[in-house]
Residue, then its C-alpha position, 0 to 999 in steps of 0.5 A: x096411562x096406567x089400567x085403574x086398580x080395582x078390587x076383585x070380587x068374592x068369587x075371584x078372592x075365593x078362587x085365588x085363595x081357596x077360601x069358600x065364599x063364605x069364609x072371606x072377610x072383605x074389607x077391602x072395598x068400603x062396602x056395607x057389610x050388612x047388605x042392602x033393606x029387604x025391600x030392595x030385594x022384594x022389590x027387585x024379585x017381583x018387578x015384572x017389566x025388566x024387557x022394557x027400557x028404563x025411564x032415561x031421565x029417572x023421573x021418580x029416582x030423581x023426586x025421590x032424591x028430591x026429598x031426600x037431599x032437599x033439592x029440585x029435581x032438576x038440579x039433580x042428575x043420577x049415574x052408573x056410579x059417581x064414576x060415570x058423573x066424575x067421567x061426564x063432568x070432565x068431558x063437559x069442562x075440559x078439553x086436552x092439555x086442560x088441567x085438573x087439580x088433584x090433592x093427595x092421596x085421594x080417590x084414583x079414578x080423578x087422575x084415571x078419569x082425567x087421563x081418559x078425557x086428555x086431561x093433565x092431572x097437576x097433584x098437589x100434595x096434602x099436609x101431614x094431617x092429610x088436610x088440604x093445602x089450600x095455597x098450594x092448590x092456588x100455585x097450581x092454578x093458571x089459565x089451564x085449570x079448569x076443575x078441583x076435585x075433593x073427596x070429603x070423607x076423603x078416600x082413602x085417609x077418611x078426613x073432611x075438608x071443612x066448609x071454610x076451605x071449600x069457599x076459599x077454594x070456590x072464590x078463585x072461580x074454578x069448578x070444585x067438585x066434592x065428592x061426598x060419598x061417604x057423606x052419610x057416616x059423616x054427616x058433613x056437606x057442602x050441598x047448601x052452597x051449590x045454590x049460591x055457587x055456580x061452580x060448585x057440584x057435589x057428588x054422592x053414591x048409594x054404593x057406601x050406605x045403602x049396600x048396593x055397590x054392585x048395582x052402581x048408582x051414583x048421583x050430583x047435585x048441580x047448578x041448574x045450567x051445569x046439570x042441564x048440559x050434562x043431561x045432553x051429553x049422558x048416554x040415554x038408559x045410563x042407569x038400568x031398571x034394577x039400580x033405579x028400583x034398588x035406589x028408591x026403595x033404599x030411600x023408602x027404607x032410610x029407618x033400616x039403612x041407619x040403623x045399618x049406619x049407626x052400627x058402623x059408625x059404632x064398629x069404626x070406632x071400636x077397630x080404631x081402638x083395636x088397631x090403636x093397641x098393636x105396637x106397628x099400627x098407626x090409625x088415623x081418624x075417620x069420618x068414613x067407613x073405613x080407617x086408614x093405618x100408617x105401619x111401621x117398618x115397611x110391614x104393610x105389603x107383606x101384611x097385606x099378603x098375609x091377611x090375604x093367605x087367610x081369606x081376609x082382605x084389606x087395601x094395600x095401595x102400592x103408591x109413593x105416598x101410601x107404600x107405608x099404609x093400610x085402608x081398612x073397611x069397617x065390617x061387623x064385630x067380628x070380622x074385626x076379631x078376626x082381623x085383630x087376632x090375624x094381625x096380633x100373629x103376624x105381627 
């Protein structure tokens, strides 16, 4: 199997480039570019216990997210990331040679995360709106298959599976797994129906909206048996005191972190526009933090290599399916000038 393509940091960017921190504009990782609330950062600064174990079963994180999502607590089950939870579901549910399906082009730790567990990963492609083939989904379906996996926004085309399709996918018994961590730049979920499913789990992440990707803290919402075996095999202490303290003090501060969300909700819309006016791009809608561009004429690598010679980073993905694309992050009003005007000289 192939190693997971992740994106470097600042410090790494800047020594590849020799661009001063300060100077990139990174809008290849969907991260929030105003930052996490100032009381994450209070309250990390001033925390006095961080030589003692965390609470393993995040206890007050988990009656945070309670009120926040509007779920029993013990439903609900938090991770280093929405990776460490993708990781654990399939070990819970899947054994080698098992089957998971994989509609793309969607979010690569599925299949990377599949592979790990002895997983086979059966792709089924999405149509040219990058919607869902729901039939074809059910072709690929025998005994063997044990889960589905939706990213809704999808990562990286940024569209919703609405609500219709994900009961029909639910009504053929295998585990849908949505993973909505874009969830609040679209305002879409599937969280109702896990009470009336059993085979339905929704996952989210603070990572995207609350600006605390690098403190990793992702978290499910399942029914109540699935959780309660997923609980026996997580690694004890799995997420550390300075995520758990980040993650609550995010949910105290929710009137910050929207307006942070308003505001790329607003900037999404106004690059979709700019990027809608260059003659080689293509945008697609959004329901994300991010807008993905078809280019034309097999520009985008060599756009992608460009933009990176001038401290601008976007994601080229250099897969099959997306060899033609860009995946733009939305960051603030001018890192989209000074983006459009790198890509009107290029271009």
């Amino acid at each position: 199997m192939k190693p997971y393509s992740y994106i470097a940091p600042l410090e790494v960017l800047s020594q590849h480039t020799g661009v001063a921190v300060e100077g990139i504009i990174k809008l290849d990782g969907n991260e929030n570019p105003y930052g996490c609330s100032p009381k994450v950062k209070e309250a990390l600064s001033t925390y006095p216990y961080y030589h003692i174990y965390p609470d393993s079963e995040q206890r007050e994180l988990r009656e945070a997210l309670e009120g926040y999502v509007g779920v029993p607590d013990n439903r609900l089950l938090v991770g280093s990331g929405s990776d460490e939870l993708i990781d654990l579901i399939l070990r819970l549910f899947i054994e080698p040679g098992d089957k998971v399906i994989n509609c793309v082009p969607t979010f690569g730790m599925y299949p990377f995360s599949t592979e790990t567990c002895g997983g086979k990963v059966v792709n089924v492609p999405r149509d040219e709106s990058f919607a869902v083939d729901v039939s074809g989904v059910k072709k690929a379906m025998d005994e063997s298959a044990k889960l589905i996996f939706l990213a809704s926004p999808n990562n990286p085309t940024g569209n919703t599976t609405p609500q219709r399709d994900v009961l029909k996918l639910l009504e053929t018994g295998i585990v849908v797994v949505v993973d909505e961590a874009y969830y609040e730049f679209s305002g879409e979920t599937m969280v109702p129906l896990v009470a009336e499913h059993d085979n339905l789990i929704v996952l989210r992440s603070f990572s995207k909206w609350a600006g605390i990707a690098g403190l990793r803290v992702g978290y499910g919402v399942f029914p109540e048996k699935i959780a309660q075996h997923l609980m026996k095999i997580r690694p004890p202490y799995n997420v550390n005191i300075a995520a758990q303290i980040a993650a609550i003090e995010s949910l105290k501060d929710l009137g910050y972190l929207q307006k942070t969300i308003q505001a790329i909700i607003a900037e999404r819309q106004r690059l979709f526009a700019k990027l809608a006016e260059l003659d080689s791009f293509k945008p697609s809608p959004s329901k994300a933090n991010f807008i993905l561009c078809s280019v034309l004429n097999n520009q985008a690598e060599g756009i992608h290599q460009q933009l990176g010679r001038r401290g601008i980073f976007i994601r080229y993905f250099d897969t099959p399916l997306l060899k033609d694309y860009l995946r733009i992050s939305v960051g603030k009003p001018e890192h989209t000038d000074a983006l459009v005007a790198a890509l009107k000289e290029i271009c």
